[in-house]
Structures are given as structure tokens and as C-alpha cells.
N, C-alpha and C positions, 0 to 999 in steps of 0.2 A: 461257420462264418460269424464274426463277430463285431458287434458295431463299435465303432469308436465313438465315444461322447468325451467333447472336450468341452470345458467350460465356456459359457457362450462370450463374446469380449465384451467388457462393458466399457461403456460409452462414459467420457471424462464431462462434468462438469466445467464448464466457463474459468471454475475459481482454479480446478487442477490443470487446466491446460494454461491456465497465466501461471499457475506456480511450476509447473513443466520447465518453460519457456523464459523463468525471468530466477531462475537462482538464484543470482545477487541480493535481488529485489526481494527477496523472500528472506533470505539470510538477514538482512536488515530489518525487516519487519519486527522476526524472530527474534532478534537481541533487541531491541525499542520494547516491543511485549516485556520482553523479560526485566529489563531496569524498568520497567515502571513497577511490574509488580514487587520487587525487591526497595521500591523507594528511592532509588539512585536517580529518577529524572521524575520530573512533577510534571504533569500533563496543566496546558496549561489554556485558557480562554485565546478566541482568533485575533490574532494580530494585528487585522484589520480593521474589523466592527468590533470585536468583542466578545461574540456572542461566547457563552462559557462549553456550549458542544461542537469541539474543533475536533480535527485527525490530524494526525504530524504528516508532515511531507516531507522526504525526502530529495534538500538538494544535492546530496553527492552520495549514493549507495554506499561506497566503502570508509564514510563516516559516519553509521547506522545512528549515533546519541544527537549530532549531528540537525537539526528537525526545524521546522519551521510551523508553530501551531494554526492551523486555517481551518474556520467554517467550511462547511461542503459546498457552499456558494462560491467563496473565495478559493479553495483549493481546486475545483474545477477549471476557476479564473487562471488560476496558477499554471495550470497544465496547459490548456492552450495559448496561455502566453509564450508559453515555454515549443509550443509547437509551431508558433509563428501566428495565429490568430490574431486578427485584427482588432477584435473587439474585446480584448481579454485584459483588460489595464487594472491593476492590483493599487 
């Protein structure tokens, strides 16, 4: 008799079940990454205050160069604007 040993399942991290679940959103990211590093887009300070450490956001996924640069402050503001939040005014 013989035991079967399968490998055990591992368990996905938060980042792999959002990149599971959001292709598009992932494909976009993926080409942003990649024209910055090639110099084709300039990463650029938040649009709003200023501050010079922004993340690009994403208003329409399948125009990934497409970005809108926002502090973490602001780009949070952005998303729940964007989800109907009351209190999120850009």
C-alpha cells in the first residue's frame, strides 16, 4: 500500500488573489511599469497638493499610459469618490 503525497495547496496572498481577479487591472499596471522604466512616461508629483511621492491611477484600464498622478492621500480620496463616498472630494 502506498501513500499518496500531494503537495499541500498554498494559500494565495491578498496581492495574488487581486491580480487573480482583476487581469485588466494587472495588464495595465504591467505596461505603466514598463514605459516608465524605458522613459516613455515621466512619473510625475500629486496633482493635487503636490507632494513629489504620487502612484498613477488608473482612469480607464484599457488606456494603461492613460494616469492621473495622486498622493496616497489623494488617490484613496479618488477611489472612494469614485465609489460614491461622501466625503471624498478631490
Amino acid at each position: 500500500m502506498t501513500k499518496s503525497h500531494s503537495a499541500p495547496e498554498k494559500k494565495l496572498s491578498r496581492q495574488q488573489k487581486w491580480s487573480e481577479a482583476h487581469p485588466q487591472e494587472r495588464w495595465a499596471h504591467s505596461a505603466l511599469r514598463s514605459a516608465l522604466r524605458r522613459g516613455l512616461i515621466e512619473k510625475k508629483p500629486c496633482e493635487v497638493c503636490g507632494d513629489e511621492k504620487a502612484d498613477a491611477h488608473h482612469p480607464d484600464y484599457d488606456r494603461p499610459m492613460l494616469v492621473r498622478w495622486l498622493c496616497r492621500k489623494h488617490h484613496k480620496a479618488e477611489h472612494r469618490r469614485m465609489k460614491g463616498g461622501a466625503d471624498a472630494q478631490l
